[in-house]
LUMKEMAR-269015 format. One record per residue (C-alpha): y, x, z. Coordinates in steps of 0.25 Angstrom, whole numbers, plus 5000, padded with zeros to 4 digits. Layout:
LUMKEMAR-269015
REC_Y_X_Z .
...
//
This chain:
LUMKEMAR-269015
REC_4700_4865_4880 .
REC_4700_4878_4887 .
REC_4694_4876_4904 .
REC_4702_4885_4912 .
REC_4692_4893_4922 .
REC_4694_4893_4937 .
REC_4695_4909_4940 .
REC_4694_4911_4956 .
REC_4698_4925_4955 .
REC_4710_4924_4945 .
REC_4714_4914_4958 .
REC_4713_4923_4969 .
REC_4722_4932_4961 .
REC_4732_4922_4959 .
REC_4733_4920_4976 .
REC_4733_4936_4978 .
REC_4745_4938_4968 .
REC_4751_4926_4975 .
REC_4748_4932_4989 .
REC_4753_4945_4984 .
REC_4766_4941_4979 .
REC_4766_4932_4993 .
REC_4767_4946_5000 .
REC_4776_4952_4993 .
REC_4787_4941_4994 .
REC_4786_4942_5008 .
REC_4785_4957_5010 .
REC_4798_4956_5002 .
REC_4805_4945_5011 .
REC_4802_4954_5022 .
REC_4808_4965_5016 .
REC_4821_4956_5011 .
REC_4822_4952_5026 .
REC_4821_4966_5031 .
REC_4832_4969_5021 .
REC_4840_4959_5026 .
REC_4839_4963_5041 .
REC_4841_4976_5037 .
REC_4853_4973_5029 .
REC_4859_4964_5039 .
REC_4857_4975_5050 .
REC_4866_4983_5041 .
REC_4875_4976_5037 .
REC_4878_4970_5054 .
REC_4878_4985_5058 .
REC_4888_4988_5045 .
REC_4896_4977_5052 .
REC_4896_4984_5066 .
REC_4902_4997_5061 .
REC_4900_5008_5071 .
REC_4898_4999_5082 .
REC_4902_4991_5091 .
REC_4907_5002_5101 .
REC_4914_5008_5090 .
REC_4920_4996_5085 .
REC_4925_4994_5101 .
REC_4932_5008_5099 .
REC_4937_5004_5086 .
REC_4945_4991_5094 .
REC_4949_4999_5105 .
REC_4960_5007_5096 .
REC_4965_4993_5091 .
REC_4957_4993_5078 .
REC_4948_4982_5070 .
REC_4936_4987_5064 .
REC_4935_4990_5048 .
REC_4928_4976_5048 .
REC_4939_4969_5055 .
REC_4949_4975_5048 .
REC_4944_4969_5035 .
REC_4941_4954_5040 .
REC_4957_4955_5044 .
REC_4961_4960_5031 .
REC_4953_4952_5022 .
REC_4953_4937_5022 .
REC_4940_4930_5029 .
REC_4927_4933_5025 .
REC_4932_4936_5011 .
REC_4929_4954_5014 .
REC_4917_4957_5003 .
REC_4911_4970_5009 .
REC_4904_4981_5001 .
REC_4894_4992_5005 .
REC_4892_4988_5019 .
REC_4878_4995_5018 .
REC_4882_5011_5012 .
REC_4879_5019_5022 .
REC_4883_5034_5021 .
REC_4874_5046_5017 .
REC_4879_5056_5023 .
REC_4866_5064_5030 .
REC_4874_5075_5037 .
REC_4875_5077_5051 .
REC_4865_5067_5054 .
REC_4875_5057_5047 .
REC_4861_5048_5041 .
REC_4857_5044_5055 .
REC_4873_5037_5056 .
REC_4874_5027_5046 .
REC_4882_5014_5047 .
REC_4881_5004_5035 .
REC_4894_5003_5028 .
REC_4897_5017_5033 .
REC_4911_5017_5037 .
REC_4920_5008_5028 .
REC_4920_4992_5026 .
REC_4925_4991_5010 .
REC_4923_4976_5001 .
REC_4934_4966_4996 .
REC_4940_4956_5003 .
REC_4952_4944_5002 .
REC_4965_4947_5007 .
REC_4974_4934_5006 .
REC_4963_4929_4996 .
REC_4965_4943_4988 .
REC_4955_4951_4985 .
REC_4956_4966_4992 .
REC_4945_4975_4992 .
REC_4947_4985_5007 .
REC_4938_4996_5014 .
REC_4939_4997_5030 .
REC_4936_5010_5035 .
REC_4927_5007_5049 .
REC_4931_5018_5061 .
REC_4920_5013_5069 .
REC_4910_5019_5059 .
REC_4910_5035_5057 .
REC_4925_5034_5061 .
REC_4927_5027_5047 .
REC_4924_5040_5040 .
REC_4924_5039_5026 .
REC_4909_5044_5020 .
REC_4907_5045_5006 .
REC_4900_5032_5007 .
REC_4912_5026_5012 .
REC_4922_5032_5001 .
REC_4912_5024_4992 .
REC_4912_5011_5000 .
REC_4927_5013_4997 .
REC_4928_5018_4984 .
REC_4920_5004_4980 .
REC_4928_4995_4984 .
REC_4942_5003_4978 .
REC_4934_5004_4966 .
REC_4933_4987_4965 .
REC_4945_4986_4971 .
REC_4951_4991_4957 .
REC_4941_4984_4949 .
REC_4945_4971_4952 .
REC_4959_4973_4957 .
REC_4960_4973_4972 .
REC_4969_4980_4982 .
REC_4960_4990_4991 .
REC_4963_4990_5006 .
REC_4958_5002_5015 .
REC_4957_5000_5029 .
REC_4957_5015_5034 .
REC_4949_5019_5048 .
REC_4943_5033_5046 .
REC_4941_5046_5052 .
REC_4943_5053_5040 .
REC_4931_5059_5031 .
REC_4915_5059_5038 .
REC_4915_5073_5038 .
REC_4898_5071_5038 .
REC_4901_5070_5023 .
REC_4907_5081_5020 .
REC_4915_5081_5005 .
REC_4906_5066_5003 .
REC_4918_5062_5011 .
REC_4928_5069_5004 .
REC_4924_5064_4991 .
REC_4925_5050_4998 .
REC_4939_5052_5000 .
REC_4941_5055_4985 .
REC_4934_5045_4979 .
REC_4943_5036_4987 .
REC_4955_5043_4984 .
REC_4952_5043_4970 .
REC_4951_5027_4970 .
REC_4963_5028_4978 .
REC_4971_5033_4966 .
REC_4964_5025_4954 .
REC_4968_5014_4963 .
REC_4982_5015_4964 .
REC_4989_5007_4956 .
REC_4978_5000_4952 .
REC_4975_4990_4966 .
REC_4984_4992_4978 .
REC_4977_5001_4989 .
REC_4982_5000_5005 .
REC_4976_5007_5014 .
REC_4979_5003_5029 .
REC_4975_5014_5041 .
REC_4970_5008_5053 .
REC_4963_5020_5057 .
REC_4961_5034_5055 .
REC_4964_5039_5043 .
REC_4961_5053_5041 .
REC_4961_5067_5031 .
REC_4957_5062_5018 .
REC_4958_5050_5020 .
REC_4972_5047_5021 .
REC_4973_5049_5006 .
REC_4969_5038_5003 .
REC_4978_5029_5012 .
REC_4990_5039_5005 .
REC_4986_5033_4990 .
REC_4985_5020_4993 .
REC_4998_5009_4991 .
REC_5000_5007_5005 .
REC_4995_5011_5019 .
REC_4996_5003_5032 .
REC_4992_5009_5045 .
REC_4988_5004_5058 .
REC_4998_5008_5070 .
REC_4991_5017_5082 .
REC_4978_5018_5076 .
REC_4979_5021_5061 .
REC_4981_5035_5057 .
REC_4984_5044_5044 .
REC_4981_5059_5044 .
REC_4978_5070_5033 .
REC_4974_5078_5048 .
REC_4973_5073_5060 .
REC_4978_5078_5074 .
REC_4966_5089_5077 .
REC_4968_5094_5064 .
REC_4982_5095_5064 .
REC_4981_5101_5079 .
REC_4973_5112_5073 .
REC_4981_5117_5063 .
REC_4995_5114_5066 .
REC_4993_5113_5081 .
REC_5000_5101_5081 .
REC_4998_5093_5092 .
REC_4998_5078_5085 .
REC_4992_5062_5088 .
REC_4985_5053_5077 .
REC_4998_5046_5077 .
REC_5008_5055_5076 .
REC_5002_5063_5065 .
REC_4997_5050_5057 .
REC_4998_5037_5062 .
REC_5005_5024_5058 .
REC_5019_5027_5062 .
REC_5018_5042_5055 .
REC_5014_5037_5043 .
REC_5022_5025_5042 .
REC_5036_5033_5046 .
REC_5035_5046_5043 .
REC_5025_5049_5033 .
REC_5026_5036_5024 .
REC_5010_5037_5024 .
REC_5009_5023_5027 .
REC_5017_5010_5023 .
REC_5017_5002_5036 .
REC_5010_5003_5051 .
REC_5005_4989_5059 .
REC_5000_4987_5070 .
REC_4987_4986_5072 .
REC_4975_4984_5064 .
REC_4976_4967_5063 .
REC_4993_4968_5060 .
REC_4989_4979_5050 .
REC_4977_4970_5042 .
REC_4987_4959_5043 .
REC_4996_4965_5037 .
REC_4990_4971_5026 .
REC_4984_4958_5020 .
REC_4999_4953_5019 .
REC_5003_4964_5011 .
REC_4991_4964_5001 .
REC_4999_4950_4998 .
REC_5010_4959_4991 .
REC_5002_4966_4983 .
REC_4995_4963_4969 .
REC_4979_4966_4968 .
REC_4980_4975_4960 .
REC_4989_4981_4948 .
REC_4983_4971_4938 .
REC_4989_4958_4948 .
REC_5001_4954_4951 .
REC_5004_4953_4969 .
REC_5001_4939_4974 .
REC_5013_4929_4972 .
REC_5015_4921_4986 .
REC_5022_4908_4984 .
REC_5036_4909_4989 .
REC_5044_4897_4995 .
REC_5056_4908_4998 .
REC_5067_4904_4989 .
REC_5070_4913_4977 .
REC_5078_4906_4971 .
REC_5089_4907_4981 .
REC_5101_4916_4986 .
REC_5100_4923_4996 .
REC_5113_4924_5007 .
REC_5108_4935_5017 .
REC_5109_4946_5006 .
REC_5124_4944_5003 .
REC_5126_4950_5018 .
REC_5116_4963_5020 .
REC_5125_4973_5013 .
REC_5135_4977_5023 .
REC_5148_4979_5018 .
REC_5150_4994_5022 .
REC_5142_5000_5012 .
REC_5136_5011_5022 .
REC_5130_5000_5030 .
REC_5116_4999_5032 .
REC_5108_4988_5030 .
REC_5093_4982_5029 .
REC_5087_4982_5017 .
REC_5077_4974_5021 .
REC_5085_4962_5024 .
REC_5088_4961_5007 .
REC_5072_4962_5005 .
REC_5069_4952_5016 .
REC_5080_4943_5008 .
REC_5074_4944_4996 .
REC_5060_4943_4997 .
REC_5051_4930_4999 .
REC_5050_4924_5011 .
REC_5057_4939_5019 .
REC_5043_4945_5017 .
REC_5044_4960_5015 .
REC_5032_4970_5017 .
REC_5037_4983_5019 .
REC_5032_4994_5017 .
REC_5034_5007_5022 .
REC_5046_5001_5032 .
REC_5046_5013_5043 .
REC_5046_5025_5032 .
REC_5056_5030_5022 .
REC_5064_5018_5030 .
REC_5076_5021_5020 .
REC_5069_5013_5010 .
REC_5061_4998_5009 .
REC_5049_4995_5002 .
REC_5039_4983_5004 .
REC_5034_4971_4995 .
REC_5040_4958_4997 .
REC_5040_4944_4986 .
REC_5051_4938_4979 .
REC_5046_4924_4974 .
REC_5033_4927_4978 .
REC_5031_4940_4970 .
REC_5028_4953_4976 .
REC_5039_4962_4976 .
REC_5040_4977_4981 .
REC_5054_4979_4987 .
REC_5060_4993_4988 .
REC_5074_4994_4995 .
REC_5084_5006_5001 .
REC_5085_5004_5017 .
REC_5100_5006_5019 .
REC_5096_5006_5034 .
REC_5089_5019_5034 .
REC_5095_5030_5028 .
REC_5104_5022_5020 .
REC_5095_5019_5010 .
REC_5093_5033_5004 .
REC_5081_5037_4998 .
REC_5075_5049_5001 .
REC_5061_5054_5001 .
REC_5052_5045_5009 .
REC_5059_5031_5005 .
REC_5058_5036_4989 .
REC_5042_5038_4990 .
REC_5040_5027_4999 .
REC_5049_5019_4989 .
REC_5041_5025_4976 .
REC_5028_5022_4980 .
REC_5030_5007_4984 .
REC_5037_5007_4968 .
REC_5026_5012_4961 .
REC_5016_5003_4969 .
REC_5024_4991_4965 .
REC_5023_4996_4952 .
REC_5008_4999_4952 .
REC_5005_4985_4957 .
REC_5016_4976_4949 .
REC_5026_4972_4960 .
REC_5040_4972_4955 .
REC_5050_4979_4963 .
REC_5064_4976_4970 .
REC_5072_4988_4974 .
REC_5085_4984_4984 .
REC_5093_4996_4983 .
REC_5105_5002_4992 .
REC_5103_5017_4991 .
REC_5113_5028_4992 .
REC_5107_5038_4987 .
REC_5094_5047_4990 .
REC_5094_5055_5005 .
REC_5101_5067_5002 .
REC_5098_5081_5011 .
REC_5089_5093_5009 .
REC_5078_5087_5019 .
REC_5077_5076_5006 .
REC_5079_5087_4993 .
REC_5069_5097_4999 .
REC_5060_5086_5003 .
REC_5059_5083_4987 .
REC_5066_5071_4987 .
REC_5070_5071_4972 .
REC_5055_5072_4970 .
REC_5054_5059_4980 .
REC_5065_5052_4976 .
REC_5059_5052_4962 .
REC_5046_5045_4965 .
REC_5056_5032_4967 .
REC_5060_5034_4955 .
REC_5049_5036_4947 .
REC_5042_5023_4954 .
REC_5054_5015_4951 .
REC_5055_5020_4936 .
REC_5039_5021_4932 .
REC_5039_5005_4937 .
REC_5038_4995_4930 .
REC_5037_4983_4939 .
REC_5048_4974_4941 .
REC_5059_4981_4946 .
REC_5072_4974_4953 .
REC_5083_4981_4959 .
REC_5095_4976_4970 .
REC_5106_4987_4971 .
REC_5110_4980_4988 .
REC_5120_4991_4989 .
REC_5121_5008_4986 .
REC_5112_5014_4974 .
REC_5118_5029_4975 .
REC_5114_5040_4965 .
REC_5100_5042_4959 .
REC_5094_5032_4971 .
REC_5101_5020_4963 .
REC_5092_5027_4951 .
REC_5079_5029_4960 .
REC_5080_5014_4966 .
REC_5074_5004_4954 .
REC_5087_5007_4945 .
REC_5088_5000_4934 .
REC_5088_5013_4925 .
REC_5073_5014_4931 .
REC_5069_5001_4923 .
REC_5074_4992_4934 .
REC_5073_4977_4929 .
REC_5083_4971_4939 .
REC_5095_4977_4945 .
REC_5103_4971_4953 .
REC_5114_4976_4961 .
REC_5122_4967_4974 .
REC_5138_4967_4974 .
REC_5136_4979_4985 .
REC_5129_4988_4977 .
REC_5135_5002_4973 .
REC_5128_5010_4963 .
REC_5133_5024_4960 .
REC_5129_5040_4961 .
REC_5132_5040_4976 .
REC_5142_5032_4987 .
REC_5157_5035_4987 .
REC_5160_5043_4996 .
REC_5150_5054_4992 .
REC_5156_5052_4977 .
REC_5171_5053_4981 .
REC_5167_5066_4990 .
REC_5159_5071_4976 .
REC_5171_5066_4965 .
REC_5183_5070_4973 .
REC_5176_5080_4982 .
REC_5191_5089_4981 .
REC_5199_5075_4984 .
REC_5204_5076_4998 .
REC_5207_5061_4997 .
REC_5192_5056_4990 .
REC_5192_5047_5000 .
REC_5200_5037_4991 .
REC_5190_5039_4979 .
REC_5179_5033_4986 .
REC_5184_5018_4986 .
REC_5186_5022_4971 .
REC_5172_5026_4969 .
REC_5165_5015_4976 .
REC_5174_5005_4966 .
REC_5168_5012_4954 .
REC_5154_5014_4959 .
REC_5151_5007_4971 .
REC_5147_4995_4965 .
REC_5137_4992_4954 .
REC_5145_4987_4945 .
REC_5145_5002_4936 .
REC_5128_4998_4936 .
REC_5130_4985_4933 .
REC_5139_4989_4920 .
REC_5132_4998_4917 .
REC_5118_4988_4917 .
REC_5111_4996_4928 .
REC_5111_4985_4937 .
REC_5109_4970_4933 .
REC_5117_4964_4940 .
REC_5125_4962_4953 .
REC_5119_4951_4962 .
REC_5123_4943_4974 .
REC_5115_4948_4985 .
REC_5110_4934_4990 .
REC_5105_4933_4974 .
REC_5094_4944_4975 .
REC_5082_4936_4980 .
REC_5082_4926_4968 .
REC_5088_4936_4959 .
REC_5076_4946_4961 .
REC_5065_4933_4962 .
REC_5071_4928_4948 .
REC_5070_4944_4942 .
REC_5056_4946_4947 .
REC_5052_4932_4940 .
REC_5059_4937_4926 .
REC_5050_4951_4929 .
REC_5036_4947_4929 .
REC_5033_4947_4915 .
REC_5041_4963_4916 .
REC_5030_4972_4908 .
REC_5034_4987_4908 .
REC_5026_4998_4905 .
REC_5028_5012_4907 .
REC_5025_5025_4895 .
REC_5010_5027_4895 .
REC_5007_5038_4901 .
REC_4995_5043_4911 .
REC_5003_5041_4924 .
REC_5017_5047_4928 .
REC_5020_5059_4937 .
REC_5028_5053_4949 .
REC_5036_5064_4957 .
REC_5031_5070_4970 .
//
């Protein structure tokens, strides 16, 4: 049997490593504590911003705070937030001595009516919400998992423009965005919502996203701003005459719709994320509908008038027929001529496109066919099926419109209705004159239903101007009209000829359209293969 040794000094060894690794633990829990004062230091002044005086200015012009904005959006305590330590590396003009962690852009994920979103919030009280090349990146993260898993990507836009510190690092900011921008399309839906300044470059953004919301009084959208402009054209101009909310929402079709302030606006926007899917992979949300659908519908047998010259609402047909007289429109103080906005029929999302006999008797012109064109080809993009209500006499004639290139415009609607291949369902309320009958979701551009109300009148133009063509040398024409509108003022040519599907009961339509959409689920059409179309410009 071995005896085993008693060796002091192997002992006193034994205590000195123990000692040793004694030492070392705690020198590293002081350093894990300094880390975390440290990181919690940063992380309370990343959540101050630029201040509280700034944040105090920030109020004063009636807006929330980049982080405000977001706890308002989002559902509570569901925003997940991303690099809230970058700080940007910029080292001109003393720029490394003003850092700020998180720089000057909130971005993560969050819930929006238990839906997943993923957002950045540009923050004004910091640097004026420039955007740095670190910011760009903070961005172009959070788009980049956006398309990844699926999500729509929401900007929140307060910003001076680009940090001019950074020279052509800013610049290529702007383009990496941009670029995402436009692999993005398509693929999840992108809004972008001004509640701020939004400035040179980056208003190009905003332009290629689905849809832009603005913020009324104190957002603004401007490739140049008043100084600029002042210095080169002499103009005298204001922030909101040359790009504010109700420019861009009536004059220049920029934007799709203006609220009030900051809280209306956010509001807002979380109801109409509920129209749309999360991406193209998913269908939109179906919400339970206790609105009958299965039911006539009286009030629509007494909106047309009985002189066919008479104006009429549109939107009282599309608040008729859909759920529950819930319409989001979209767009309503431009191109006011036509009538586009998402609505649900059985609980489905629908997008609705309809002529405004009201305004300009319904013609189509320039404005109303790209404002019309886009919405298609967005409902297209994303799955939506669309319902065209169509009383139209004809595209706006008159060399303001041919000069201005309206064949070019007025083919975008067509193209959009044609290259679709969603669910498409037409009502004919009334006129559908010339090539506009063609252009508005005919059923010669694959139109799956066509229907067509006992008013309807489908032909190449209205009596009176055919008469004045057909017996131009006829001093008594007059009599000819009566003639031509029992031959062609009515749909019954279309309908023989199987160009329309059938002739309906007004106070039918709701149930009609819920039963047709129902059969149209399972529709699976495919376009030729090709690498993408050229769409006229």
């Amino acid at each position: 049997m071995s005896i085993k040794v008693f060796n002091p000094n192997k002992v006193f060894c034994n205590v000195k490593q123990s000692i040793r690794q004694w030492v070392k633990v705690q020198s590293a829990n002081q350093s894990t504590w300094k880390n975390a004062d440290e990181i919690k230091r940063k992380r309370e002044e990343a959540l101050l911003g630029g201040g509280e005086e700034r944040i105090k200015e920030q109020r004063k012009k009636g807006k929330l705070t980049a982080r405000e904005r977001i706890g308002l959006l989002c559902d509570p305590d569901s925003f997940i937030e991303y690099d809230i330590f970058m700080e940007h590396t910029c080292t001109e003009y003393q720029m490394q001595n003003k850092k700020i962690p998180g720089d000057s852009v909130v971005t993560g994920h969050g819930l929006v009516n238990g839906r997943p979103i993923y957002l950045f919030s540009q923050d004004f009280t910091i640097f004026g919400g420039s955007l740095s090349n670190v910011h760009a990146k903070k961005i172009c993260k959070i788009m980049n998992q956006a398309m990844l898993v699926g999500a729509p990507i929401i900007g929140l836009n307060d910003s001076g423009g680009a940090r001019i510190q950074e020279g052509v690092d800013s610049l290529a900011g702007y383009a990496d965005i941009f670029q995402l921008n436009v692999m993005a399309s398509g693929v999840v839906p992108q809004i972008s919502v001004i509640m701020g300044p939004c400035a040179g470059g980056s208003v190009y953004s905003p332009a290629i996203t689905d849809f832009t919301f603005m913020v009324e009084d104190t957002s603004y959208l401007f490739v140049t701003g008043p100084h600029v402009v002042k210095s080169v054209t002499n103009e005298e101009v204001s922030h909101e005459e040359l790009g504010g909310a109700h420019i861009h929402t009536t004059t220049s079709g920029v934007a799709h719709k203006s609220f009030e302030n900051d809280v209306e606006t956010l509001l807002q926007l979380r109801e109409f994320l509920g129209y749309l899917p999360q991406s193209n992979r998913q269908e939109a949300p179906i919400r339970i509908c206790e609105f009958p659908c299965d039911e006539n519908a009286p009030l629509l047998d007494n909106i047309i008038p009985l002189e066919t010259n008479a104006a009429y609402d549109m939107l009282d047909i599309i608040y008729t027929i859909v759920d529950e007289r819930d319409f989001f429109e979209l767009m309503p103080k431009y191109a006011r001529n036509i009538v586009i906005g998402f609505g649900r029929m059985k609980g489905r999302t629908v997008g609705i496109v309809g002529n405004q006999p009201k305004v300009a008797s319904g013609c189509l012109d320039i404005n109303a066919s790209i404002k019309a064109a886009r919405f298609v080809r967005f409902c297209d993009a994303f799955n939506i099926p669309i319902i065209t209500l169509v009383d139209v006499p004809g595209f706006l004639p008159g060399t303001n419109q041919e000069h201005n290139g309206i064949i070019r415009h007025g083919a975008k609607l067509l193209y959009a209705y044609a290259e679709a291949t969603v669910p498409k369902l037409t009502v004919i309320t009334r006129k559908a004159y010339g090539g506009a009958y063609n252009v508005m979701a005919s059923k010669h551009l694959k139109g799956d239903v066509n229907y067509a109300w006992p008013s309807a009148e489908i032909a190449v133009m209205g009596a009176k101007a055919a008469v004045s063509i057909l017996y131009r040398n006829n001093p008594n024409s007059e009599k000819y009209e009566q003639e031509y509108i029992e031959k062609f003022g009515n749909p019954f040519l279309a309908i023989a000829r199987g160009y329309i599907d059938d002739v309906i009961q007004p106070r039918t339509t709701r149930w009609r359209l819920c039963r047709d959409l129902d059969i149209l689920q399972t529709k699976r059409s495919k376009n030729p293969t090709k690498k993408h179309g050229n769409i006229p410009l």
